[in-house]
C-alpha angles and dihedrals in degrees: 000000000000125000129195131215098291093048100247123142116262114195124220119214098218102210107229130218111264099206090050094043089050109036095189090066103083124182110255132178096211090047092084095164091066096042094046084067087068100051128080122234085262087059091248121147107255105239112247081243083065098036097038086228117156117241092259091057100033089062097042082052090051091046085047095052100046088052087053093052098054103045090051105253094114124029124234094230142354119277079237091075098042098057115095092228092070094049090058107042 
């Protein structure tokens, strides 16, 4: 537990992992809906510290993700960052 100046107890919400919490949601790379909520706007994978995943799950989302990418269900990154415009400005 972590305590503060005036000794008093500061409790810490611990985040838990959602697909071992509810074992009927299962990681899967053609569901890209589900694994959209784990990427950022940029298209980067959010870090287990962020999404409170275990690391089971952290590395089958990963896996996921990266499936998904490169068979074209979720993009690598926005068309934002790829325009010549943005890289300028």
């Amino acid at each position: 537990m972590a305590f503060n100046d005036k000794t008093k107890r500061v409790f810490i919400k611990h985040k838990i992992c959602r697909f071992c919490a509810d074992s009927s949601l299962k990681i899967d790379y053609k569901d890209s809906k589900n694994l959209a909520a784990f990427t950022t706007e940029r298209g980067k994978i959010i870090p287990r510290r962020i999404s409170g995943n275990c690391a089971k799950h952290q590395r089958m989302l990963a896996v996921a993700i990266k499936r998904a990418r490169n068979i074209g269900l979720l993009p690598f990154t926005t068309a934002k960052i790829k325009t010549k415009e943005y890289r300028e400005a």
